[in-house]
N, C-alpha and C positions, 0 to 999 in steps of 0.2 A: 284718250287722255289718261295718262298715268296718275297714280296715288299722289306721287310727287309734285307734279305740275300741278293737281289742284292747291293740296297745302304746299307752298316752296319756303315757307317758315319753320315745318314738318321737325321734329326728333330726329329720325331719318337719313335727314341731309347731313352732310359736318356741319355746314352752317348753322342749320336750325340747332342741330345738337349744341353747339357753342353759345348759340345765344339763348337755350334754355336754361344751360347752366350757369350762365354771367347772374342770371334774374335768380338764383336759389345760391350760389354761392354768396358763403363767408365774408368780409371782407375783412381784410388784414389775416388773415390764414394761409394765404399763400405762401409758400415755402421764403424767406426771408422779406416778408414783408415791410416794408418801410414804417408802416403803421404800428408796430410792436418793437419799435426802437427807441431806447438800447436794449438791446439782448438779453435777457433774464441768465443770471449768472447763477452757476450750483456754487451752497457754500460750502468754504472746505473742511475734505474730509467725509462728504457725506457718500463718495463712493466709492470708498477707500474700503469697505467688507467687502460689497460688491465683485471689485477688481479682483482683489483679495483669492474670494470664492472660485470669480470664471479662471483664476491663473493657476491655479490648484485645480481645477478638472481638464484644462488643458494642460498641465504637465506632467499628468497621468495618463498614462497607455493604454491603460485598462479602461479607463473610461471614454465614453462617446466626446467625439469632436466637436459636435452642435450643441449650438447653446442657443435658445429660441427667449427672448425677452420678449414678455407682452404684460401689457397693461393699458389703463385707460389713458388717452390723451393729456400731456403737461405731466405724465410721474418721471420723466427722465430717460426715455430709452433711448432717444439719438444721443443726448449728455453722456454714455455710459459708450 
């Protein structure tokens, strides 16, 4: 008898794996969740430096291509 067939609830499995993560998942975090509607709007103008900055290092030759945004969750990096 296999690992698996004792535990069949197991991590392991996709299924276990899915239903360990339903029981520790967020809820309303899912990628457009219904729960966090209407959509939190940016107000304007506030990525207007921003833009600004990355369109001036991209319109430069001399400088790198990549632009890496990061930051903590909810400061705006899909908004931008």
């Amino acid at each position: 008898m296999s690992y698996l067939d004792q535990y069949p609830g197991d991590a392991r499995s996709s299924e276990g794996a899915w239903e360990k993560l339903s029981q520790v998942a967020v809820k309303g975090a899912e990628y457009n969740s219904r729960e966090r509607q209407p959509h939190s709007k940016c107000l304007q103008g506030t990525r207007a430096d921003l833009l600004s900055h990355i369109y001036g290092l991209l319109d430069n030759p001399e400088k790198s291509q990549l632009i890496w945004l990061h930051g903590t969750a909810g400061v705006g990096k899909s908004a931008v």
